[in-house]
N, C-alpha and C positions, 0 to 999 in steps of 0.2 A: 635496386630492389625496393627502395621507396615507394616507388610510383605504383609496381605491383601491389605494395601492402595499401597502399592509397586505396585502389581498384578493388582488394580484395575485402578490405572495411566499407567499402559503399556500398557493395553488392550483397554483403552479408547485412546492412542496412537496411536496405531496399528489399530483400525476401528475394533475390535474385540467382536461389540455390545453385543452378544449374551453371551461373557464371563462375560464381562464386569455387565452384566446384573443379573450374576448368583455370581460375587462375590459383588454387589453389595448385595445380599440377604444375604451374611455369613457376611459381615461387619455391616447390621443392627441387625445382631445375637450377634455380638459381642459388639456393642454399647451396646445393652439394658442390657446386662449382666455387663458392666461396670459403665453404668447410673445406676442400680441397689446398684453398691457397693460402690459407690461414694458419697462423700460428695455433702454437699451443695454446697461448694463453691469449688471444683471439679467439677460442672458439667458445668459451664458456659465455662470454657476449651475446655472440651469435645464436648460441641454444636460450639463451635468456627471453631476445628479441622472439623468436620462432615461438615456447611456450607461452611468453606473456601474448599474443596475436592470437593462440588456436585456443587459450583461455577465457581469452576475450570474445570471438568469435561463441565457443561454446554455450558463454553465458546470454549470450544475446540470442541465440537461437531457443536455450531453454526458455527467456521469457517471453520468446514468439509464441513459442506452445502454448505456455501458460496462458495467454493473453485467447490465444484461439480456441483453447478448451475450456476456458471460463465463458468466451462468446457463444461457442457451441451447446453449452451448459443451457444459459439464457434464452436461447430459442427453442431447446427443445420445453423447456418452462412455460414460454410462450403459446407455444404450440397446444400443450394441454388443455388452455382454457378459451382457446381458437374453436367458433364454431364455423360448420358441422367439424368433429370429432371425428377421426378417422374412424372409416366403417360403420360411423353411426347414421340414423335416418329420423328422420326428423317427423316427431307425432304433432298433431293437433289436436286438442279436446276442444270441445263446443260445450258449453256449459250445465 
């Protein structure tokens, strides 16, 4: 399962949703096979590892947003004092 969680922190690193997404589906393959062989008191471990990983995971994607809707912010900022001005046309006065 390491190696999975390895894969699955890169990918969530990387912006790599779609993988991320797909090993996200073989690591709850491999949790339920493991929650299955597991003691009782093995399993509180095991849910430990699982929510510290999709908390982690979560947090990291929140401040992807953040990051892109602060960048998105900025250009459209940009863009306001971009000439020509959408839609606008452009006069000339001669003195």
């Amino acid at each position: 399962m390491q190696s999975k969680t390895a894969e699955f922190r890169a990918a969530v690193c990387a912006g790599n949703l779609g993988a991320a997404d797909r090993l996200l589906s073989d690591l709850r393959q491999e949790v339920e096979l493991r929650w299955s062989a597991a003691t009782a008191a093995e399993r509180p471990g095991i849910a430990a590892q699982i929510l510290d990983l999709l908390a982690w995971a979560r947090q990291v994607l929140l401040a992807r947003r953040a990051h892109t809707q602060r960048r998105l912010t900025q250009v459209v900022r940009q863009g306001a004092y971009a000439w020509p001005a959408a839609g606008a046309t452009r006069v000339d006065f001669e003195g």
